[in-house]
VOGU-3710 file (C-alpha; in Angstrom, 3 decimals, decimal comma):
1> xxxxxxxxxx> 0,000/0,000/0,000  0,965/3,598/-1,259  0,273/6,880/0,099  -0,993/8,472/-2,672  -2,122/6,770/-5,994  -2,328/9,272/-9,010  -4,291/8,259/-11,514  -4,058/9,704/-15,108  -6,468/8,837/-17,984  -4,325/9,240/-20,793
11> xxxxxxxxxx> -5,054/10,071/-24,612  -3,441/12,148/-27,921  -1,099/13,980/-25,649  2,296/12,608/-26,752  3,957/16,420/-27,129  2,729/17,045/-23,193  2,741/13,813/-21,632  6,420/13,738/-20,386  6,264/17,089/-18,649  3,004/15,722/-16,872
21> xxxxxxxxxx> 4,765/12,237/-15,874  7,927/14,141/-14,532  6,134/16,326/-12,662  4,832/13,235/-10,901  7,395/11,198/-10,575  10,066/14,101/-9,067  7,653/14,702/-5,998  9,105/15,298/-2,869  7,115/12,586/-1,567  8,409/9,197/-3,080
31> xxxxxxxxxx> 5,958/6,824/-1,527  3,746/6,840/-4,806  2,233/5,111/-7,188  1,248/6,112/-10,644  -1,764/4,853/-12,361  -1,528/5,838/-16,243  -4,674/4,443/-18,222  -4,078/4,116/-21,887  -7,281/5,018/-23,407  -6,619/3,801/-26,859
41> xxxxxxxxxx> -4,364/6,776/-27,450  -3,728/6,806/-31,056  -0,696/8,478/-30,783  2,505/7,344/-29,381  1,328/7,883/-25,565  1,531/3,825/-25,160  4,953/3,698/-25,914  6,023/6,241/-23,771  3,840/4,885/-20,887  5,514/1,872/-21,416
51> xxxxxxxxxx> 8,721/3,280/-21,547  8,392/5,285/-18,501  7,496/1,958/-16,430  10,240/0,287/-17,487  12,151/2,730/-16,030  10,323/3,309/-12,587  8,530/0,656/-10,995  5,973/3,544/-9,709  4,407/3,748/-12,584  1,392/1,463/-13,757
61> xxxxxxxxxx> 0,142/1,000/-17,324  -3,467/0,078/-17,607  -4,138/-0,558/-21,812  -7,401/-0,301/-22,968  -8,661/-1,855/-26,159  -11,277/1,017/-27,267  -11,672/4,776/-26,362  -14,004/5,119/-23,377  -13,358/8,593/-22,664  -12,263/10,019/-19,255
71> xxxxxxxxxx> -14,301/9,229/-16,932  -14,387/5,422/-17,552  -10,647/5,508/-17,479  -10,460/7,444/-14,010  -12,838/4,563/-12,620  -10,362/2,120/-13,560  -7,836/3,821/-12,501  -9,409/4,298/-8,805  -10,197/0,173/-9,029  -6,768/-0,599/-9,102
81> xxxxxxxxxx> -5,133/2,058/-6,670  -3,925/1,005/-3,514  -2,839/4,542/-2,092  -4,070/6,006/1,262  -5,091/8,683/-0,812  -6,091/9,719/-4,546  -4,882/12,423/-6,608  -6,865/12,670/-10,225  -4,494/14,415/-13,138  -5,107/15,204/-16,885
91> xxxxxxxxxx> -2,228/14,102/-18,762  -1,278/17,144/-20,212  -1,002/19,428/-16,858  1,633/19,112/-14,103  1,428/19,776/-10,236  3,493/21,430/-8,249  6,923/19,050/-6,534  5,765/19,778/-2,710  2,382/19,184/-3,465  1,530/15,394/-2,711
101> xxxxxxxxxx> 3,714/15,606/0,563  2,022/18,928/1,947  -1,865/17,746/0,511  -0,989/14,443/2,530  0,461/16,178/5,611  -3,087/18,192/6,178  -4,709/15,818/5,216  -3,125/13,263/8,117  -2,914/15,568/10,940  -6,723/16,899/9,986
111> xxxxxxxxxx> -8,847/13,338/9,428  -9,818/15,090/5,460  -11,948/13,389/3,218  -10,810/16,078/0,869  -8,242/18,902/0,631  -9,473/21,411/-2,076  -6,973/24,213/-4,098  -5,465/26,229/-6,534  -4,018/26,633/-9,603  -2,030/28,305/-11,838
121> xxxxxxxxxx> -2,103/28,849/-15,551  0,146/28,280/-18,255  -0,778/29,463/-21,648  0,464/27,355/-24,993  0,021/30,854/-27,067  -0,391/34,763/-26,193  -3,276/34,415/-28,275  -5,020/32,074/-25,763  -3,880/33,893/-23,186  -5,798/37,315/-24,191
131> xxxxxxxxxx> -9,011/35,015/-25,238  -9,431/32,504/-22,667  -9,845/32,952/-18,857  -9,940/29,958/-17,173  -11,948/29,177/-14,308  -9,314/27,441/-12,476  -7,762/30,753/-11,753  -6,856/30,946/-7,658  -9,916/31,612/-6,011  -9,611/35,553/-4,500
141> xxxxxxxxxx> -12,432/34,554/-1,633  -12,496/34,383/2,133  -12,526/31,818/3,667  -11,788/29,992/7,560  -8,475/28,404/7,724  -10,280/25,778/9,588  -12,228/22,390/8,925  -15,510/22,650/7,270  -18,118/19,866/6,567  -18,028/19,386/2,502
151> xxxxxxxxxx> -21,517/21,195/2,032  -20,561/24,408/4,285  -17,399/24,622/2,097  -19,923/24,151/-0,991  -21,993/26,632/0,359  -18,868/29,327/0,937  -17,566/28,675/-2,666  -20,881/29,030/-4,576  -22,223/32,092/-2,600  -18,397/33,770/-3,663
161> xxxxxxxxxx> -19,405/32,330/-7,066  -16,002/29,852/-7,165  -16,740/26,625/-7,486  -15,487/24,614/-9,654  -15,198/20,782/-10,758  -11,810/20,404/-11,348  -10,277/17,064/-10,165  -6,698/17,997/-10,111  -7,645/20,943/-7,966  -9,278/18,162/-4,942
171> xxxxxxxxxx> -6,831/15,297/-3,047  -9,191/12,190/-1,864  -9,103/10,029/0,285  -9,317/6,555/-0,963  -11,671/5,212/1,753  -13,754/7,586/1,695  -14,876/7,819/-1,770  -15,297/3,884/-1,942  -17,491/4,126/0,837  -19,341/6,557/-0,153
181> xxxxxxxxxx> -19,386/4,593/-3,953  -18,191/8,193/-5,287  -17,499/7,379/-9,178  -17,181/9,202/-12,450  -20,231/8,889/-14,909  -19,431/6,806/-17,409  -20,139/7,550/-21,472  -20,924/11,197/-20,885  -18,405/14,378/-21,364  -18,129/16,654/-17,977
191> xxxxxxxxxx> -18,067/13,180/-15,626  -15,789/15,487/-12,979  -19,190/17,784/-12,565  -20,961/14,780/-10,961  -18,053/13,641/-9,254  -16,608/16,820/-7,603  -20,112/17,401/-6,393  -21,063/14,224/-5,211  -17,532/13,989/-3,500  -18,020/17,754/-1,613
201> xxxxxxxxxx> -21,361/17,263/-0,856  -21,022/13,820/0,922  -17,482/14,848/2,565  -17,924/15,203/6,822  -13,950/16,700/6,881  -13,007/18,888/4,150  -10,087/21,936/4,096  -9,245/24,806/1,565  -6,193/25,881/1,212  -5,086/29,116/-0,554
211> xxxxxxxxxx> -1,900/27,488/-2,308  -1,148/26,820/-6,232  -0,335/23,217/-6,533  -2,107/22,882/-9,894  -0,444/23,620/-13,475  -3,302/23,285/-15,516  -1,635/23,790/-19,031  -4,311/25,824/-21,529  -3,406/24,881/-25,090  -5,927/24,687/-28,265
221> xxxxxxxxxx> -8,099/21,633/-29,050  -8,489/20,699/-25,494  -11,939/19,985/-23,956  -11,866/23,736/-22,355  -11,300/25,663/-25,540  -12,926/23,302/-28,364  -16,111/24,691/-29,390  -19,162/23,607/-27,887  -20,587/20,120/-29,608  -23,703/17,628/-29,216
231> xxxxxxxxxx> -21,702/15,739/-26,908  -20,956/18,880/-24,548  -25,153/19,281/-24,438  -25,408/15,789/-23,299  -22,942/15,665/-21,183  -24,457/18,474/-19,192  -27,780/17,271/-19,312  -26,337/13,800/-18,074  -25,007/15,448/-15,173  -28,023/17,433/-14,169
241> xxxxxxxxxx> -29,847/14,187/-13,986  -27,003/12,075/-11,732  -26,672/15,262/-9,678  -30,039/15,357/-8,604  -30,774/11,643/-8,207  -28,025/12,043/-5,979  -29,362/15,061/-3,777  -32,735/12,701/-4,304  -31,127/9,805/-2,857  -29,120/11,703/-0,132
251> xxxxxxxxxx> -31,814/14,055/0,956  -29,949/16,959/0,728  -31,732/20,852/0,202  -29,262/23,303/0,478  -27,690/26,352/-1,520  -24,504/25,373/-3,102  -26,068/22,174/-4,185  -29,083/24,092/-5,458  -27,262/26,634/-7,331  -24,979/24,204/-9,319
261> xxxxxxxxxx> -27,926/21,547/-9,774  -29,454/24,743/-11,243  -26,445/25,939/-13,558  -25,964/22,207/-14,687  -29,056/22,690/-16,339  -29,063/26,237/-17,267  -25,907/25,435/-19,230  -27,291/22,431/-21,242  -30,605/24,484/-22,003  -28,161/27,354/-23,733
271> xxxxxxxxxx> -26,144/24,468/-25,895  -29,637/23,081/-26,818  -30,719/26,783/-28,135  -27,243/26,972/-29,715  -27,346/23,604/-31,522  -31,035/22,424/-31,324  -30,926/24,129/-34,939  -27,655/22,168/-37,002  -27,901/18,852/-34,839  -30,214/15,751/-34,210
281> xxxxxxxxxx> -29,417/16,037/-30,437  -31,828/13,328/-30,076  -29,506/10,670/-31,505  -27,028/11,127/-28,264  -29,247/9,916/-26,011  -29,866/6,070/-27,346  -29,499/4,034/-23,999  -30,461/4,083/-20,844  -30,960/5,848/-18,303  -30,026/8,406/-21,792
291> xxxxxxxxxx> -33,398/7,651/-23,495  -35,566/8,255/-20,448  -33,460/11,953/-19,766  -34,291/12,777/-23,255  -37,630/11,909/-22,988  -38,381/14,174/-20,005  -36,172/16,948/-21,209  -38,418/17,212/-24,076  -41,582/17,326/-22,043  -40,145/19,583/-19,991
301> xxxxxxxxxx> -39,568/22,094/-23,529  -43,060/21,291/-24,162  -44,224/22,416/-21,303  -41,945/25,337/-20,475  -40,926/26,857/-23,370  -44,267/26,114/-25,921  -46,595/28,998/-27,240  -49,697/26,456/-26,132  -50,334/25,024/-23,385  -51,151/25,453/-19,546
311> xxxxxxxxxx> -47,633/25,651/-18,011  -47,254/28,089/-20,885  -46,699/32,024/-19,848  -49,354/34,844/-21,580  -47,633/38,156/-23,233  -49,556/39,960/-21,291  -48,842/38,587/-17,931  -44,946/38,517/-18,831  -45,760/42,641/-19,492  -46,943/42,995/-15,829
321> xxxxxxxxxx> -44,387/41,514/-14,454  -42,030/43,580/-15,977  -43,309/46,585/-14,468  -42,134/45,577/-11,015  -38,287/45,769/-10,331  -38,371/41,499/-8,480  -40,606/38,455/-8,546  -41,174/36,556/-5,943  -42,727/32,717/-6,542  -45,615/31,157/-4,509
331> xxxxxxxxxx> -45,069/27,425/-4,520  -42,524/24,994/-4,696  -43,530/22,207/-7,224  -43,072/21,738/-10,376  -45,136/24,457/-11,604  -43,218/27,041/-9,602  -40,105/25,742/-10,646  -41,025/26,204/-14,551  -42,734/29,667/-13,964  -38,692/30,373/-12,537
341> xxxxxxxxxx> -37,273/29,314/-15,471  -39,718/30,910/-17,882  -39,180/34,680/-15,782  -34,840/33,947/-16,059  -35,172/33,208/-19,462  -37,155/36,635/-20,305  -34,807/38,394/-18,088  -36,881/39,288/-15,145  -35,244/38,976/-11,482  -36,504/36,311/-9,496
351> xxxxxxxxxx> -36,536/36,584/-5,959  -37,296/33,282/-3,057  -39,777/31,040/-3,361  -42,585/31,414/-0,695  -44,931/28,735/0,876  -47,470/29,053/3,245  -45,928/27,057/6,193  -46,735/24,051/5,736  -43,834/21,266/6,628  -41,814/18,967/4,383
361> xxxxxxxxxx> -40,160/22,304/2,238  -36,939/22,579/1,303  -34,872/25,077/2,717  -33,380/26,188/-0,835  -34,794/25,796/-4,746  -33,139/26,286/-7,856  -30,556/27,999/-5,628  -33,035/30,213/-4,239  -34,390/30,529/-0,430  -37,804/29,297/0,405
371> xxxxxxxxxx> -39,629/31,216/2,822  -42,642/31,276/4,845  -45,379/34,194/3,779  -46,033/35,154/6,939  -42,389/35,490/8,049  -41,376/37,643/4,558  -40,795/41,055/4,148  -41,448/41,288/0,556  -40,403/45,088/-0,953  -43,094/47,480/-1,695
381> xxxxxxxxxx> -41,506/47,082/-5,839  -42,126/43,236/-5,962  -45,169/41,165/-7,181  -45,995/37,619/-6,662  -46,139/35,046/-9,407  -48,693/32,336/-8,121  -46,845/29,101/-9,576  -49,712/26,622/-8,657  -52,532/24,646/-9,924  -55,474/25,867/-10,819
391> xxxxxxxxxx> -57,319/24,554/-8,511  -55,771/26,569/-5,354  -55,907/30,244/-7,084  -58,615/31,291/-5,203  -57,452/30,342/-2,199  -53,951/32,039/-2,882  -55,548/35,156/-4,456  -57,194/35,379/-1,439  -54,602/34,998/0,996  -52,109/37,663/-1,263
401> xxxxxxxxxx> -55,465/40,158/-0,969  -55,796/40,207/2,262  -51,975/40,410/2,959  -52,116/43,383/0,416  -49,777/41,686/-1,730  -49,488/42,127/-5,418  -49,849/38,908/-7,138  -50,068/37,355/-10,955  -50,874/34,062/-12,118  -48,640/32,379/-14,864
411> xxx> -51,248/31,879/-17,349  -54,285/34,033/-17,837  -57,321/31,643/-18,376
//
């Protein structure tokens, strides 16, 4: 048994892959073990892999017969490691030499399921360099140099808007993220969304600290600066679905993992308006659970987006809204999650979500707070949006009356 297993899913990187492995391998802590997974490269990354364990028994070569794509390779990759803990690295980016012995050090004298931090940038081209910004820029935030519980860290990156999925910017520990059964999604682009998320979200022990371990090399035709594709849309949409099966599953309501469950799905509706147009986007989504995402994703366009139709939203209501400076939402279901959606996507600021009371609520939606009617102090320049059946809008027009409340429904009938 190592102390740290690094696992990098390898493919057409021959030119970079060196730089990555020696960056490894020269680590001021030796007690490592490198897990390279061969992902039917076509280039010449085999050979070097191979070359590279000949010449240090560290490193492990893992061959696959067909192209699976990352996240499939990381999985086998974490199957075979044997290290205390796990470090995931693309195999054209580098880390830092102290940076496995210091990650491990924290991590040992603080019990961490996770150590999350920074990186810094280098650019293949000044062209890139005045084009692109990356998002795994170091994070300019405050936060406690203390031990937080994964979803309070969650919470402290998202409201400082910086989080981000980026495996070579987290250090696992190995026991923790089998017992949790914390894996990549397999067959879908953007796997470290779900994974980075899961893994924060279930964490009880997590630290950030404010130091640049990560080289995350920015070079053209890589995932980050290829132009969006079919594949990106599903792989978003993918992820919105695993991510909230997972908060499902888990039972967990609360505002980081509202926000990104949110922006998951905010960023495949944009590539579907973008390519809905010049693809068959249908055609990506063949198996399952694939086919039964699709289906429900187009429903849910039916239903939220469609010029007929109850969930629909009249001209003329949309107008009236506008003349108020916020929105606030009565309800919490469905409806009153597509009325939010309809209101972002005409541009008009949406405020919390408000229920009358009643148990069972979550505490956040579509990274927004719920609150109690009774207990809000709505602004004189705000009007309700009643995002309920239409059996209860009598009984809510009521209620908003007598609390001298403006109030709209979504559809005029």
């Amino acid at each position: 048994m190592h102390i740290v297993s690094v696992i990098i899913p390898v493919y057409n990187v021959e030119r970079f892959l060196p730089a990555c492995l020696d960056s490894v391998l020269h680590q001021t802590l030796p007690d490592l073990e490198v897990i390279c997974v061969d992902d039917a490269s076509p280039d010449r990354c085999g050979e070097i892999l191979d070359a590279y364990a000949a010449e240090d028994s560290r490193v492990k070569v893992i061959h696959l017969p067909e192209n699976h794509r990352q996240g499939y390779a990381r999985n086998r990759g974490l199957e075979q490691a044997s290290g205390r803990y796990v470090y995931f690295l693309d195999s054209d980016d580098m880390i830092e030499p102290e940076a496995l012995a210091e990650l491990t050090g924290l991590a040992d004298r603080d019990a961490l399921d996770a150590v999350f931090f920074d990186a810094r940038n280098v650019f293949e081209s000044e062209e890139l360099k005045k084009i692109y910004i990356p998002p795994a820029s170091p994070r300019k935030g405050n936060y406690r140099d203390d031990v937080y519980t994964g979803i309070d860290l969650m919470d402290a990156f998202t409201r400082q808007n910086e989080w981000t999925c980026y495996p070579q910017r987290i250090f696992w520990r190995r026991d923790f993220l089998l017992k949790e059964g914390i894996r990549y999604p397999e067959g879908c682009e953007h796997e470290d969304e779900f994974f980075a998320f899961a893994g924060i979200l279930a964490a009880e022990r997590v630290r950030y600290v404010r130091k640049q371990y990560f080289i995350l090399r920015v070079r053209p035709d890589s995932v980050m600066t290829s132009p969006a594709a079919p594949k990106n849309f599903h792989g978003y949409l993918m992820n919105y679905y695993y991510m909230n099966r997972f908060l499902d599953e888990r039972g967990i309501y609360t505002y980081g993992a509202e926000v990104c469950s949110a922006r998951m799905y905010e960023r495949a509706m944009m590539l579907y308006q973008n390519l809905k147009d010049r693809f068959n986007l249908q055609k990506m989504f063949a198996g399952e659970p694939d086919r039964t995402v699709w289906q429900f994703f187009s429903w849910y366009l039916r239903t939220e987006t469609g010029e007929n139709g109850y969930n629909a939203m009249d001209p003329e209501v949309l107008d009236r809204i506008r003349q108020y400076r916020i929105a606030y939402i009565f309800g919490t279901g469905p409806t009153a999650q597509r009325v939010c959606r309809k209101l972002e996507h005409n541009g008009i600021l949406v405020g919390s979500f408000l229920t009358d009371g009643h148990s069972g609520q979550p505490p956040v939606l579509m990274g927004r707070c719920v609150q109690n009617i009774e207990e809000a102090d709505l602004p004189a320049d705000a009007i309700v949006v009643a995002g309920v059946k239409m059996m209860y809008w009598d009984s809510v027009r009521a209620m908003l009356e007598e609390k001298k409340i403006s109030c709209v429904f979504h559809r005029k009938i």
